[in-house]
TITORTOR-442404 format. One line per field, with one value per atom (N, C-alpha, C, O, CB): residue number from 0; chain; atom name; z, y, x. Coordinates in Angstrom, 1 decimal, padded with zeros to 4 digits. Glycine has a CB too. Layout:
N
i <- NUM; ...
ch <- A; ...
at <- CA; ...
pz <- Z; ...
py <- Y; ...
px <- X; ...
This chain:
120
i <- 0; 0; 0; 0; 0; 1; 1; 1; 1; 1; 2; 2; 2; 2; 2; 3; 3; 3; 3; 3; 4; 4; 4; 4; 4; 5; 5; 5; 5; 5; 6; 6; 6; 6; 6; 7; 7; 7; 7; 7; 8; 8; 8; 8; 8; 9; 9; 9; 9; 9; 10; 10; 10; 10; 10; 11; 11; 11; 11; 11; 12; 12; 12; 12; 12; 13; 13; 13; 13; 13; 14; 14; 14; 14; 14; 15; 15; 15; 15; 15; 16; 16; 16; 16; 16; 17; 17; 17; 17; 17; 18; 18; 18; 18; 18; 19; 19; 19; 19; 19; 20; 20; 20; 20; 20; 21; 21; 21; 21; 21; 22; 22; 22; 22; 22; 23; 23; 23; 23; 23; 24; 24; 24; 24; 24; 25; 25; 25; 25; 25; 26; 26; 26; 26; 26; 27; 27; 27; 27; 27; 28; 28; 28; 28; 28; 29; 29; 29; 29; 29; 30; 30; 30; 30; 30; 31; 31; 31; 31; 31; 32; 32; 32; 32; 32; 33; 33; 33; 33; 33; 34; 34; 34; 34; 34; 35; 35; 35; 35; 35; 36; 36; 36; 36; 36; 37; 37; 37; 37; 37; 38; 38; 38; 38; 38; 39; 39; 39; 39; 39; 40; 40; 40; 40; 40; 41; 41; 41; 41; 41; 42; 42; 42; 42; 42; 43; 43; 43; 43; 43; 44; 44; 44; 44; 44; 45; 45; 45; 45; 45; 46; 46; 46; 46; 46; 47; 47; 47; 47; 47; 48; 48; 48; 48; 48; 49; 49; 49; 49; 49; 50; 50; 50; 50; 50; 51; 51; 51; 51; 51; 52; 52; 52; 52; 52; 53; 53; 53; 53; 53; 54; 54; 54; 54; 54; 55; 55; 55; 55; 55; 56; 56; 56; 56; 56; 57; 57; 57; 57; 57; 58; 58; 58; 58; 58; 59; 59; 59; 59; 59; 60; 60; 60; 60; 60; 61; 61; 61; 61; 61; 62; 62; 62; 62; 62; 63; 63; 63; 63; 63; 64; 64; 64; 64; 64; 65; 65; 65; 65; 65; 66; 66; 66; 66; 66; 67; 67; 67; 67; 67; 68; 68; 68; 68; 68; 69; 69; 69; 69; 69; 70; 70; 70; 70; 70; 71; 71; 71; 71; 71; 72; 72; 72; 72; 72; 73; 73; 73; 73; 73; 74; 74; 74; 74; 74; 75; 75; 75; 75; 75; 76; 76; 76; 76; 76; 77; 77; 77; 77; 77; 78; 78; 78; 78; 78; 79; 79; 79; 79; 79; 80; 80; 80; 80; 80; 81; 81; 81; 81; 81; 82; 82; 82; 82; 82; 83; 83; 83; 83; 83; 84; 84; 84; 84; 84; 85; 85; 85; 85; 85; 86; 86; 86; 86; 86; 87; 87; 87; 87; 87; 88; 88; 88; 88; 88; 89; 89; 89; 89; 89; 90; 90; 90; 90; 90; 91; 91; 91; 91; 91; 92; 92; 92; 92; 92; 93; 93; 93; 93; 93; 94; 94; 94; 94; 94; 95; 95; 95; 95; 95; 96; 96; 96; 96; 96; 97; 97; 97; 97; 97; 98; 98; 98; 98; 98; 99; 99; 99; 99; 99; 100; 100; 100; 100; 100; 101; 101; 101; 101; 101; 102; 102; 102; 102; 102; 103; 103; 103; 103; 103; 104; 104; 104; 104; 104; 105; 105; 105; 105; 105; 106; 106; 106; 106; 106; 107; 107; 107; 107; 107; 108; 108; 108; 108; 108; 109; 109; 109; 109; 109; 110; 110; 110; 110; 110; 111; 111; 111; 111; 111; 112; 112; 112; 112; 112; 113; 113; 113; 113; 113; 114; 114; 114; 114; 114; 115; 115; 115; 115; 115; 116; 116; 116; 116; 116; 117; 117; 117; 117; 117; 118; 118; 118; 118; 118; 119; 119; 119; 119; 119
ch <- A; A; A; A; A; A; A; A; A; A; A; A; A; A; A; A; A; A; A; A; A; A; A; A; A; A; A; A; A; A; A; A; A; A; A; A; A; A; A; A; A; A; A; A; A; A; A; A; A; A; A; A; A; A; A; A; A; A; A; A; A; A; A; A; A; A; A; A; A; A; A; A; A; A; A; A; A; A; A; A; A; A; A; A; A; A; A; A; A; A; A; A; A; A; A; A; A; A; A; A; A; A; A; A; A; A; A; A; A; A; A; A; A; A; A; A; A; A; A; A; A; A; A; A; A; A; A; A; A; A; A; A; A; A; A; A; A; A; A; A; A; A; A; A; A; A; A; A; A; A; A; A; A; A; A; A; A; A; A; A; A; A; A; A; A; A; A; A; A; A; A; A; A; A; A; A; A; A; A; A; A; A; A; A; A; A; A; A; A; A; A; A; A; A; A; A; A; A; A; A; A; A; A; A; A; A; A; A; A; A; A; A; A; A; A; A; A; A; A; A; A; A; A; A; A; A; A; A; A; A; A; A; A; A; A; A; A; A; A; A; A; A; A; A; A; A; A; A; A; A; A; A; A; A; A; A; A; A; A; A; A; A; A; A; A; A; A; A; A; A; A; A; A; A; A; A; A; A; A; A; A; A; A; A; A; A; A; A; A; A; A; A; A; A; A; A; A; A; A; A; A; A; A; A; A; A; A; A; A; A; A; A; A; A; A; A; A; A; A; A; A; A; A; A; A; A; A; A; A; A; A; A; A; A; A; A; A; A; A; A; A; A; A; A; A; A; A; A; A; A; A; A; A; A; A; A; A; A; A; A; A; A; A; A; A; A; A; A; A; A; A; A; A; A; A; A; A; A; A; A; A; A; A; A; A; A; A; A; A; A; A; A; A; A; A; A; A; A; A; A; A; A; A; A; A; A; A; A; A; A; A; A; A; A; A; A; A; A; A; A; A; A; A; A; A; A; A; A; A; A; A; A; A; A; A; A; A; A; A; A; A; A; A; A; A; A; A; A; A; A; A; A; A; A; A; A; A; A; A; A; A; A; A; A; A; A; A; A; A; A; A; A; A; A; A; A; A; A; A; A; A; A; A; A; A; A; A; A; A; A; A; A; A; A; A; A; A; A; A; A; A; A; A; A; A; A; A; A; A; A; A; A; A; A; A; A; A; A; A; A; A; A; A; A; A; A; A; A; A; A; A; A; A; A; A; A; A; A; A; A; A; A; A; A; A; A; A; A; A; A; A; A; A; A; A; A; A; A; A; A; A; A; A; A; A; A; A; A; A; A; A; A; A; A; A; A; A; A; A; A; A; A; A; A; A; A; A; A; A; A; A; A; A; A; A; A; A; A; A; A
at <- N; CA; C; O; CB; N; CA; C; O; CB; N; CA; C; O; CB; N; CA; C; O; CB; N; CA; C; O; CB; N; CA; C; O; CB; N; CA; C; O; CB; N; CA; C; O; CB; N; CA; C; O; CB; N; CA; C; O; CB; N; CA; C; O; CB; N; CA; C; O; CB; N; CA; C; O; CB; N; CA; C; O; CB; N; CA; C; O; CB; N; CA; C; O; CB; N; CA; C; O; CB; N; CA; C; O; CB; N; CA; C; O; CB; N; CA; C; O; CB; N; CA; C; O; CB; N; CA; C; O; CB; N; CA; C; O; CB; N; CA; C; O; CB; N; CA; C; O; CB; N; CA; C; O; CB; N; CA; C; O; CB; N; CA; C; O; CB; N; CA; C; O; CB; N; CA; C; O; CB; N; CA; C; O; CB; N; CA; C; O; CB; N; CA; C; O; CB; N; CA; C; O; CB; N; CA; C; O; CB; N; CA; C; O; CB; N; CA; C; O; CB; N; CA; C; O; CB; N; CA; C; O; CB; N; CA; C; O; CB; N; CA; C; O; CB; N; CA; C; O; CB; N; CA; C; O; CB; N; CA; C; O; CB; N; CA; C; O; CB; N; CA; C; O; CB; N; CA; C; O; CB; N; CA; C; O; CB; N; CA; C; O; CB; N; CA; C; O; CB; N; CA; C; O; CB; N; CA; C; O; CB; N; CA; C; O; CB; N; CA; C; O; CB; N; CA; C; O; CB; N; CA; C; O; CB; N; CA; C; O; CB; N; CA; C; O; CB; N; CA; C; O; CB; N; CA; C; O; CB; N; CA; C; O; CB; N; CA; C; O; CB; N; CA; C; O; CB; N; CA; C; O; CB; N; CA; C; O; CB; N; CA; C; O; CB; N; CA; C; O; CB; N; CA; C; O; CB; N; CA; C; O; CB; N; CA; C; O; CB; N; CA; C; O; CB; N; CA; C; O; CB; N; CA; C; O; CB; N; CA; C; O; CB; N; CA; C; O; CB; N; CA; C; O; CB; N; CA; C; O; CB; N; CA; C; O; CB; N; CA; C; O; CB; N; CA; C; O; CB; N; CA; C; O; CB; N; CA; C; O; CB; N; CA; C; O; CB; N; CA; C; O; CB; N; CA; C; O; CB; N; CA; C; O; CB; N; CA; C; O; CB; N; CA; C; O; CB; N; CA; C; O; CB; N; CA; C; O; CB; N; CA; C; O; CB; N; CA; C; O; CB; N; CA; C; O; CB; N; CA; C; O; CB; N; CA; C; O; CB; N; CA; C; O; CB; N; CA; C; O; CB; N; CA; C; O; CB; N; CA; C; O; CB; N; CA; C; O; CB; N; CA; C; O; CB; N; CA; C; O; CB; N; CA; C; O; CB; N; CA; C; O; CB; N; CA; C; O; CB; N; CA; C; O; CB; N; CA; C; O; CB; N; CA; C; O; CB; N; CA; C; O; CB; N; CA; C; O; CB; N; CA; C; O; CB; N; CA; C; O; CB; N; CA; C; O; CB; N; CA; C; O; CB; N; CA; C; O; CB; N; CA; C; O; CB; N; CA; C; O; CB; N; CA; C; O; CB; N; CA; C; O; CB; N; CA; C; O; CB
pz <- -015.4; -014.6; -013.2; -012.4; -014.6; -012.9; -011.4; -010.4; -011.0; -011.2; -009.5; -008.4; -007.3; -006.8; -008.0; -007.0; -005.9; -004.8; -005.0; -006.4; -003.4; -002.2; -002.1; -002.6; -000.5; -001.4; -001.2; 000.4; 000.4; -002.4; 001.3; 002.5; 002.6; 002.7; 002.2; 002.4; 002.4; 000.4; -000.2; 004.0; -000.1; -001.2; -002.0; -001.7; -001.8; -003.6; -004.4; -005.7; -006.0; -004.2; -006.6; -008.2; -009.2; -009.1; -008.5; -009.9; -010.9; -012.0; -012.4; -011.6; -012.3; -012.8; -014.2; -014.1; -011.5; -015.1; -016.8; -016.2; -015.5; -018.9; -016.9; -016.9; -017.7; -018.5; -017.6; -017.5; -018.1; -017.1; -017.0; -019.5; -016.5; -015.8; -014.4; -013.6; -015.3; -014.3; -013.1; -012.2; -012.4; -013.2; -010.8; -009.6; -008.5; -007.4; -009.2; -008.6; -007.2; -006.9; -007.6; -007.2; -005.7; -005.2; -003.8; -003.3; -005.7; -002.6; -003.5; -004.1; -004.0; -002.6; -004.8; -005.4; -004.2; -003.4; -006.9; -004.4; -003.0; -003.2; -002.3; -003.2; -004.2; -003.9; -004.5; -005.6; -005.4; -003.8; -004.0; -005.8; -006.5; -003.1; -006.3; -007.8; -008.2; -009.4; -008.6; -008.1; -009.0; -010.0; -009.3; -008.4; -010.8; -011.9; -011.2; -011.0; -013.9; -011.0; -010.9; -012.0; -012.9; -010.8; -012.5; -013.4; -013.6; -014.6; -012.9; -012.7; -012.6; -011.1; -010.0; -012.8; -011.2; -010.0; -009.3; -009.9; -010.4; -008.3; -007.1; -006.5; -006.5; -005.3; -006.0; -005.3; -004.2; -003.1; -005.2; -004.2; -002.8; -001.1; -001.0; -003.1; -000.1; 001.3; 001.4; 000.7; 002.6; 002.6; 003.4; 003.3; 002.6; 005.0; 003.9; 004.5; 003.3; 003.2; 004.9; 002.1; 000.7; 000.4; -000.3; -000.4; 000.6; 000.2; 000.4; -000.4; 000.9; 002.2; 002.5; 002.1; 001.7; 003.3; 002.2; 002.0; 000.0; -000.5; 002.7; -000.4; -002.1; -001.8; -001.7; -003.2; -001.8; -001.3; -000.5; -000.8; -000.4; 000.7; 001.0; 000.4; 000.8; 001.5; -000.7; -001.3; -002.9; -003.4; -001.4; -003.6; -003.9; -004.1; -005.0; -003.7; -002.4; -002.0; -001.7; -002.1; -000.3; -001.1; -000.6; -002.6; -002.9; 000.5; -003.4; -004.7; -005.1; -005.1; -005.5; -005.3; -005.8; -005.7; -006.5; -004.7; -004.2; -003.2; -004.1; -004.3; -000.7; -004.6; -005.6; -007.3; -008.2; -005.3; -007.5; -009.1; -009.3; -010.1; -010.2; -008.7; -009.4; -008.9; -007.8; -009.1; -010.3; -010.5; -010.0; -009.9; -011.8; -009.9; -008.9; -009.9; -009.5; -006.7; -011.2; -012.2; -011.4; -010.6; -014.4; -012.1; -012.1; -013.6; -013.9; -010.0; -014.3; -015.6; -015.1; -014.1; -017.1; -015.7; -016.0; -017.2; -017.6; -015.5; -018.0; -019.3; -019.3; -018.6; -020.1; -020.1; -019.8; -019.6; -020.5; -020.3; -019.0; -019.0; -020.0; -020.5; -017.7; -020.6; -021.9; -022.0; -021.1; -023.1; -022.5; -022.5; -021.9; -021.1; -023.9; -022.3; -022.0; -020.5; -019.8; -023.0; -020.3; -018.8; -017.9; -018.0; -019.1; -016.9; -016.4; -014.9; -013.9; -016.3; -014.6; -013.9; -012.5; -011.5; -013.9; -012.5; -011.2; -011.4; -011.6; -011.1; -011.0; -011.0; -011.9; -012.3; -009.8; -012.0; -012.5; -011.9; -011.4; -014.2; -011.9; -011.2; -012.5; -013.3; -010.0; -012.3; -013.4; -013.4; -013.2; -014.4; -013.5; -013.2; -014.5; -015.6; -012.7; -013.7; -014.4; -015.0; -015.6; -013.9; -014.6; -015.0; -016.6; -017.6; -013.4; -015.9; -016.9; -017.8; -018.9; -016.3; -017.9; -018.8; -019.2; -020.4; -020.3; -018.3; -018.2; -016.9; -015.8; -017.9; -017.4; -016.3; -015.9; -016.5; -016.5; -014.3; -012.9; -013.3; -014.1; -011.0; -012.3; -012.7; -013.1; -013.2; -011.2; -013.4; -013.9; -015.2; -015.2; -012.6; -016.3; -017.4; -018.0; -018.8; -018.1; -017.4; -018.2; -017.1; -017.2; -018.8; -015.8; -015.0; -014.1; -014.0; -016.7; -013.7; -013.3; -011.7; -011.2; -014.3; -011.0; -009.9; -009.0; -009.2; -009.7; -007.6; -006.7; -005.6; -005.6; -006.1; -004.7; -003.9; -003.0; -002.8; -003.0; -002.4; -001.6; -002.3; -001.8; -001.1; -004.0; -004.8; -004.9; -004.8; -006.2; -005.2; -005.7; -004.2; -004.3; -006.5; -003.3; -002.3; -002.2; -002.3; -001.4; -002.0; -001.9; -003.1; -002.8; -001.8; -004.5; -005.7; -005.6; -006.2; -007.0; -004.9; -004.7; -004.4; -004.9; -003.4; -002.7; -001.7; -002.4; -002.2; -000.9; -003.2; -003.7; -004.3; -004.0; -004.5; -005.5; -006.2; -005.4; -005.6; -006.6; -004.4; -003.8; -003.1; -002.7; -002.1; -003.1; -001.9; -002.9; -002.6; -001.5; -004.7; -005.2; -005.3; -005.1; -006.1; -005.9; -006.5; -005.3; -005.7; -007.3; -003.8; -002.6; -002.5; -001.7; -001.7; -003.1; -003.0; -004.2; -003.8; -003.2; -005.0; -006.5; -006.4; -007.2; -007.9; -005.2; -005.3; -004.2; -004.8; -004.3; -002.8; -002.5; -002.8; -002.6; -002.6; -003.5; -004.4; -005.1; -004.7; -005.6; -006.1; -006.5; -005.3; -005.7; -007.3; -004.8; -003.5; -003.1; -003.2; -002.0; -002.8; -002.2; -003.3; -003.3; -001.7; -004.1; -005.7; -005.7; -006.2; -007.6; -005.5; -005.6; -004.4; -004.4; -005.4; -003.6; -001.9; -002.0; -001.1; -000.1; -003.3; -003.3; -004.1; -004.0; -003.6
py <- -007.2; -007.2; -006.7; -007.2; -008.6; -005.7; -005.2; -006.3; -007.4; -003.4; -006.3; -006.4; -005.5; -004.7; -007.2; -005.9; -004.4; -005.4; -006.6; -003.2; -004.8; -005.5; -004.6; -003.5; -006.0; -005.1; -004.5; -004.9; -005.6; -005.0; -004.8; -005.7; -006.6; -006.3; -006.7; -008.1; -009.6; -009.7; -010.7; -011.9; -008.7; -009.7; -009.0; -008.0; -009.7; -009.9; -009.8; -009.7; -010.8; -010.8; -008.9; -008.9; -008.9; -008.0; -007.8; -009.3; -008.9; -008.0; -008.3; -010.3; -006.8; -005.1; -005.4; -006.1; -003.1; -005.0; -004.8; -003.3; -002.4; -004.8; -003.5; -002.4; -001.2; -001.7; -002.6; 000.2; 001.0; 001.3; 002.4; 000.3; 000.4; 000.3; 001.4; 001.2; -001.6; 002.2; 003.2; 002.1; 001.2; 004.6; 002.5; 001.3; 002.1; 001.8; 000.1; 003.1; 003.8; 003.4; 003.6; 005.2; 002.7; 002.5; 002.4; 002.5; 001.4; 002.3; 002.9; 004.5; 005.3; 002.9; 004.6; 006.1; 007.1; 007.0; 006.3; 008.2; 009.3; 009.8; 010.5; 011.0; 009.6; 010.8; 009.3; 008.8; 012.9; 009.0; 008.0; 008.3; 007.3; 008.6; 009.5; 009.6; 009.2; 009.3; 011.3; 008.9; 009.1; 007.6; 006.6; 010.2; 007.5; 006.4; 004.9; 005.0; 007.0; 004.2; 002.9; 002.8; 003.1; 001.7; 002.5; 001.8; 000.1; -000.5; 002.1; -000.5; -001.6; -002.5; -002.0; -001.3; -003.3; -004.0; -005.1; -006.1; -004.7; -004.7; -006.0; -006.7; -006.3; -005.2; -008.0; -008.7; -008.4; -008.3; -009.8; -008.1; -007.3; -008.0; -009.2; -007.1; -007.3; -007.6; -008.4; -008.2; -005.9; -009.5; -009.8; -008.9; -008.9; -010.2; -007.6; -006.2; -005.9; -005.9; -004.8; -005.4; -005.0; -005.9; -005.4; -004.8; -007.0; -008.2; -007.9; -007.5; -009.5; -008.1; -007.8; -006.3; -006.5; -008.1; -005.3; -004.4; -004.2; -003.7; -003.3; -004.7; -005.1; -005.8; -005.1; -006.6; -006.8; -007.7; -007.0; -007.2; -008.7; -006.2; -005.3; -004.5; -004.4; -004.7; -003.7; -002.6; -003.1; -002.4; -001.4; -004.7; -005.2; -005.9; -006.1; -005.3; -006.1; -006.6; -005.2; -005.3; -007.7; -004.3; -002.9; -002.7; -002.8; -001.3; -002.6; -002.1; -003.2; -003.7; -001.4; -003.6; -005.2; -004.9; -005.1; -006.6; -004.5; -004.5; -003.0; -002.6; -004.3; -002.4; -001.2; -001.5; -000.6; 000.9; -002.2; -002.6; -001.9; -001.0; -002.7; -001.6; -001.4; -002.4; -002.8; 000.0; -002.6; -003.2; -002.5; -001.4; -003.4; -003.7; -003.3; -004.3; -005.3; -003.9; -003.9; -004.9; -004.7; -004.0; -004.2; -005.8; -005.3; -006.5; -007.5; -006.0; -006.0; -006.9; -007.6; -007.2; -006.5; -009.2; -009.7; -009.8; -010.8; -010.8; -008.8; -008.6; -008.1; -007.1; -007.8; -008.6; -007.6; -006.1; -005.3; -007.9; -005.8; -003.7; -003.4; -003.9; -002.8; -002.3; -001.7; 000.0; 000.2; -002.9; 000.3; 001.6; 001.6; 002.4; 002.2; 000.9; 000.7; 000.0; 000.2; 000.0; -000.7; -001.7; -001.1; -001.5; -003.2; -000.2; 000.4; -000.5; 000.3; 003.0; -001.9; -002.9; -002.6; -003.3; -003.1; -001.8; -001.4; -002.2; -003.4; 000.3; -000.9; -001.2; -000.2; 000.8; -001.2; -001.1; 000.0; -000.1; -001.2; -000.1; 000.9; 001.1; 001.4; 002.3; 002.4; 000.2; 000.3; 000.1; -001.1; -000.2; 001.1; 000.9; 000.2; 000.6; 002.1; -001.1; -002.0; -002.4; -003.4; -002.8; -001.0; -000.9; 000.2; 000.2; -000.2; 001.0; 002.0; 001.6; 002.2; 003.2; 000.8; 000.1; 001.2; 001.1; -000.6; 002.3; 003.3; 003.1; 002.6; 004.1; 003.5; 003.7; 004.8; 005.9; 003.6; 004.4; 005.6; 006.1; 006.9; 004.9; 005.4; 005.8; 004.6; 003.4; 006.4; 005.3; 004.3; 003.4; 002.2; 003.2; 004.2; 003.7; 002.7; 001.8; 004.6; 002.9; 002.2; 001.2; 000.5; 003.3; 001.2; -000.1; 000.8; 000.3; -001.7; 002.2; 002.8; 003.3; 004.1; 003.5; 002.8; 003.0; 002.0; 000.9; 003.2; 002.9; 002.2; 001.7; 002.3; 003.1; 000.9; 000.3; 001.7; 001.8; -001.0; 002.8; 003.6; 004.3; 004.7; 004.2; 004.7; 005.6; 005.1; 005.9; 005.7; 003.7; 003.2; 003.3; 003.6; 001.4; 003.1; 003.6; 004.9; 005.2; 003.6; 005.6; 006.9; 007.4; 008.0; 007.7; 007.0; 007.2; 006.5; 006.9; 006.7; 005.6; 004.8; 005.7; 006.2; 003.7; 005.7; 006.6; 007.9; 008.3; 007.1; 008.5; 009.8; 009.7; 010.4; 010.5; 008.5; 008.0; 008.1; 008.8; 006.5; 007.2; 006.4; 008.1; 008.2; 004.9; 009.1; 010.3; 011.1; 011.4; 011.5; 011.3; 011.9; 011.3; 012.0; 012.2; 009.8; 009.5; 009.4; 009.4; 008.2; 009.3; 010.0; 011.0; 011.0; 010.2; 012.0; 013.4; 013.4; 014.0; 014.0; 013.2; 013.1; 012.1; 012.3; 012.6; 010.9; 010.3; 011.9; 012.8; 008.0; 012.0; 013.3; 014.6; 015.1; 013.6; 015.0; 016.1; 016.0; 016.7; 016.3; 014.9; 014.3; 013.8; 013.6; 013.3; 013.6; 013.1; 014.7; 014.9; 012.0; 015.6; 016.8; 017.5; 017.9; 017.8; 017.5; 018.1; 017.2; 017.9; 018.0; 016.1; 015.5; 016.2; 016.8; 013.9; 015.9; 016.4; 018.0; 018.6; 016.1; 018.8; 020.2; 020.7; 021.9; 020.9
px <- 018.1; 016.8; 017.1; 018.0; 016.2; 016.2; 016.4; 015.6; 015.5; 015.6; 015.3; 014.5; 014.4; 015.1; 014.8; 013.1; 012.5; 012.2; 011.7; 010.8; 012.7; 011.3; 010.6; 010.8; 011.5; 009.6; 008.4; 007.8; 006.8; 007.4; 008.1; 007.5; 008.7; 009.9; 006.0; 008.0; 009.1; 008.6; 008.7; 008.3; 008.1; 007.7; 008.9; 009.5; 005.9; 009.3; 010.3; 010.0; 009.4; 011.1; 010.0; 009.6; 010.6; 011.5; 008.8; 010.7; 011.7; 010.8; 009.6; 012.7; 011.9; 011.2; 012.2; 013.2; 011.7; 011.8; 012.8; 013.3; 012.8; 011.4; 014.4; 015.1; 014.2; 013.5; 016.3; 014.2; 013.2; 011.9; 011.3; 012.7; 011.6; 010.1; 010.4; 011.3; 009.7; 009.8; 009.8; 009.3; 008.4; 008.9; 010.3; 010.1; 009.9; 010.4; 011.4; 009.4; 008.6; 007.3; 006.3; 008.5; 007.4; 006.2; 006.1; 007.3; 005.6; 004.8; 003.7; 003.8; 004.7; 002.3; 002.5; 002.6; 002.2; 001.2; 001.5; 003.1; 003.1; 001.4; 000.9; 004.6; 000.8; -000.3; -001.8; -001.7; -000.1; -002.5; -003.8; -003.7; -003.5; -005.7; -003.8; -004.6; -003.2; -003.5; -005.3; -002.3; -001.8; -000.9; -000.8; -001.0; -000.7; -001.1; -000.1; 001.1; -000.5; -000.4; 000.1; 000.8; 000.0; -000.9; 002.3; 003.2; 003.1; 003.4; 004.6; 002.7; 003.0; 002.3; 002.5; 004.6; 001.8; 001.0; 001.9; 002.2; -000.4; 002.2; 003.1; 001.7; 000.5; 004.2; 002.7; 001.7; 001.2; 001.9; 002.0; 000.1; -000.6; -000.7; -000.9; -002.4; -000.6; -000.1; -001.8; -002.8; 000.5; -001.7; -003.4; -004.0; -005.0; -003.5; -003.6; -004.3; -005.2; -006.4; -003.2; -004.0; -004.6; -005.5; -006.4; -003.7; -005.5; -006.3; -007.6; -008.3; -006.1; -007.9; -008.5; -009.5; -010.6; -007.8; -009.0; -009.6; -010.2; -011.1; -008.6; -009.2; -009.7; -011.2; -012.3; -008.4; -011.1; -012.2; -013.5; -014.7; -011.4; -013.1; -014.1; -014.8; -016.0; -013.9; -014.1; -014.6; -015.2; -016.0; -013.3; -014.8; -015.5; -017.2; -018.1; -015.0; -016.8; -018.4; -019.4; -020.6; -018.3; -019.1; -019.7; -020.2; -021.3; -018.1; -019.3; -019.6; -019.8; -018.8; -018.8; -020.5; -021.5; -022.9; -023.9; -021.2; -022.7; -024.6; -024.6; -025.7; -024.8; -023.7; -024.7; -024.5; -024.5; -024.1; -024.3; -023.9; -023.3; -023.8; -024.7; -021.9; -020.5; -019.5; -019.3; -019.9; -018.9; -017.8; -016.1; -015.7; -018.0; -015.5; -014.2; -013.2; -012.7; -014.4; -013.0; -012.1; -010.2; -009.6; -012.3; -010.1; -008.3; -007.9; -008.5; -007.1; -006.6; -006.7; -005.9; -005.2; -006.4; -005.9; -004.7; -004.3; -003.7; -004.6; -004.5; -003.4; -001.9; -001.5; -004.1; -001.1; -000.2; 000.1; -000.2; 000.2; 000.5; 000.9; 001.5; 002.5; 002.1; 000.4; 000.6; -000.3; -001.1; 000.0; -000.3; -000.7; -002.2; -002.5; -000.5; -003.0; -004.1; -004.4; -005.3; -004.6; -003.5; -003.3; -002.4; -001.2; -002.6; -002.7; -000.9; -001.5; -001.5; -000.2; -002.1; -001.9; -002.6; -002.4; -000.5; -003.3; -003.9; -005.3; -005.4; -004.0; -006.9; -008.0; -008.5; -008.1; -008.5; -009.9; -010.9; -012.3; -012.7; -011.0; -013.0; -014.2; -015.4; -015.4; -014.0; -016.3; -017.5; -018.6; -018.9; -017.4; -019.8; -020.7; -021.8; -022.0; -021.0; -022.2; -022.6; -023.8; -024.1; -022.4; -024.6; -026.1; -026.4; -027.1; -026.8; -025.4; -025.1; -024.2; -024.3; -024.7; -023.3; -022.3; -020.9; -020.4; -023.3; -020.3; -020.0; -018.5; -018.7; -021.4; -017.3; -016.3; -016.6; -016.9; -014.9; -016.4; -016.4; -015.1; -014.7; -016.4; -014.4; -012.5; -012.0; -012.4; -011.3; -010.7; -009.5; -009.8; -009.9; -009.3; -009.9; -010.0; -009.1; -009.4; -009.9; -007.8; -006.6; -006.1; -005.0; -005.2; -007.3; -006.7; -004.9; -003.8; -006.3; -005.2; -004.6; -005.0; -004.2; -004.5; -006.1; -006.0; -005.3; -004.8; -007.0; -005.2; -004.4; -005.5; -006.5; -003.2; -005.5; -006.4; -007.1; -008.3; -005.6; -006.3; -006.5; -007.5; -008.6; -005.4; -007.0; -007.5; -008.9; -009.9; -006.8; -009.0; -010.3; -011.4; -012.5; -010.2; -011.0; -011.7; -012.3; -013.4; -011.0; -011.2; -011.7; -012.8; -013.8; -010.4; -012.4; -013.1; -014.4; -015.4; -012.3; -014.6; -016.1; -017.1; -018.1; -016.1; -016.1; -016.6; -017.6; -018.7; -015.3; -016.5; -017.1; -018.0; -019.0; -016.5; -018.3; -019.4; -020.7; -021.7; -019.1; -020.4; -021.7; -022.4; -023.6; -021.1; -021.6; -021.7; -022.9; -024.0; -019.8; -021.9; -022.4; -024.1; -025.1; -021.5; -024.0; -025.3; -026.6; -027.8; -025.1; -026.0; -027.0; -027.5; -028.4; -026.7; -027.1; -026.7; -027.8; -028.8; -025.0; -027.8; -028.8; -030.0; -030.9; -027.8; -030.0; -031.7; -032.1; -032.6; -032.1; -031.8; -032.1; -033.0; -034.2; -031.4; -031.8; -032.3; -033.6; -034.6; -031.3; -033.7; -034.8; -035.8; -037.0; -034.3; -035.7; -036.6; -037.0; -038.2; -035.5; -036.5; -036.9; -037.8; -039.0; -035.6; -037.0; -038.2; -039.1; -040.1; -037.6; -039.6; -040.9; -042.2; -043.3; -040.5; -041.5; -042.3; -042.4; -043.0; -041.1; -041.8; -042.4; -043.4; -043.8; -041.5
């Protein structure tokens, strides 16, 4: 059994398990979820409540990591009963931000549109 730090925090990793973290690029897949800093806390929790006030969901599993679980988030819109991103619970906190962000940009972008085709 390896161990990684992370900050002050300590995990024990199984041998096999890729231990790079964080991931160099937002998209790119979470292996495995450490225990998150205040900050991350914090900002989880933010982007939670912001996606709430539009009925989306901000999951993370506690099942074990398995092909379907690679231990991150997922983003789901709860009206439509439909995943945004992160099907397999593969986003990273930065990712799911930024992926919100885009959400919330695009579906503005589309009452709009629709709003201008009415008034023509």
């Amino acid at each position: 059994m390896q161990s990684i730090g992370r900050r002050d925090i300590f995990i024990g990793i199984a041998p096999g398990v890729a231990n790079r973290l964080p991931p160099k690029h937002p998209d790119e897949e979470v292996k495995f979820m450490l225990p998150i800093t205040p900050d991350e806390q914090r900002r989880l929790l933010n982007l939670r409540a912001r996606a709430r006030r539009r009925g989306i969901l901000v999951k993370s599993s506690a099942k074990p990591l398995s092909q379907k679980n690679r231990g991150g988030l997922m983003i789901a819109d709860a009206s439509k009963q439909v995943v945004i991103a992160g099907p397999t619970f593969n986003l990273t906190i930065d990712a799911a931000e930024r992926l919100y962000d885009e959400h919330l940009a695009e579906e503005e972008a589309k009452i709009v549109a629709d709003a201008s085709a009415l008034i023509r």
